[in-house]
N, C-alpha and C positions, 0 to 999 in steps of 0.2 A: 696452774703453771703457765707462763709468759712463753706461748710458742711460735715467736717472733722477734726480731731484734733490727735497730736501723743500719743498715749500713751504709746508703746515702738521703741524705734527707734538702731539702729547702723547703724555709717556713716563710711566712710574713705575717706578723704577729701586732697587737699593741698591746706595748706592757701594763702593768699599773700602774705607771704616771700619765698613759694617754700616749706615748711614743711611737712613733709604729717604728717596724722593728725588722730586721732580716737574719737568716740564718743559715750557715749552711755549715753543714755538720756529715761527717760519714765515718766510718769504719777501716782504719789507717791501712795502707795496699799492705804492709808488710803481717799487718794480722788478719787476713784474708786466710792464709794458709793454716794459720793455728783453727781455723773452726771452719774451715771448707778443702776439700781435697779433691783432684780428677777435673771433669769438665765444670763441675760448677765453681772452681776456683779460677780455672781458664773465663769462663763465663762472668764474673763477677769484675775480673783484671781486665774487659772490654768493656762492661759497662761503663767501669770507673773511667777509664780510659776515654769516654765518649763524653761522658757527661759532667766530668771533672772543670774542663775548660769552660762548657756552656755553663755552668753555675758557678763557676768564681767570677767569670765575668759580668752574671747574671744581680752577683751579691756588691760586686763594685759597684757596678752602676746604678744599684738600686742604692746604696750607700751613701753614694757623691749626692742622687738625687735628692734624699731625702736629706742629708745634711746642708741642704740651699735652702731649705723649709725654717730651720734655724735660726 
């Protein structure tokens, strides 16, 4: 049994063509609630909260960059 699940992730990856790759992925705020309750739901709503902005700006920029490689 999988006793673990992502809620926010960033990767930097190369696919199978050789590309290199960026990812950011997480666990939508609104279904937070359906599988967390009490302070770790509070807890989770400040993470995302904190690190929401530094990784999409973190995925654009890595984005635009890697898209000038092109």
């Amino acid at each position: 049994m999988n006793e673990e699940g992502n809620i926010i992730s960033f990767k930097v990856f190369i696919d199978k063509k050789g590309k290199l790759m960026t990812e950011y992925s997480y666990l939508p705020k609104k279904e937070i609630t359906k599988f967390f309750d009490g302070e770790d739901s509070i807890l989770l709503h400040k993470v995302f909260k904190e690190l929401d902005p530094m990784f999409t700006k973190l995925h654009k920029r890595l984005e635009k960059e890697l898209e000038s490689f092109i």
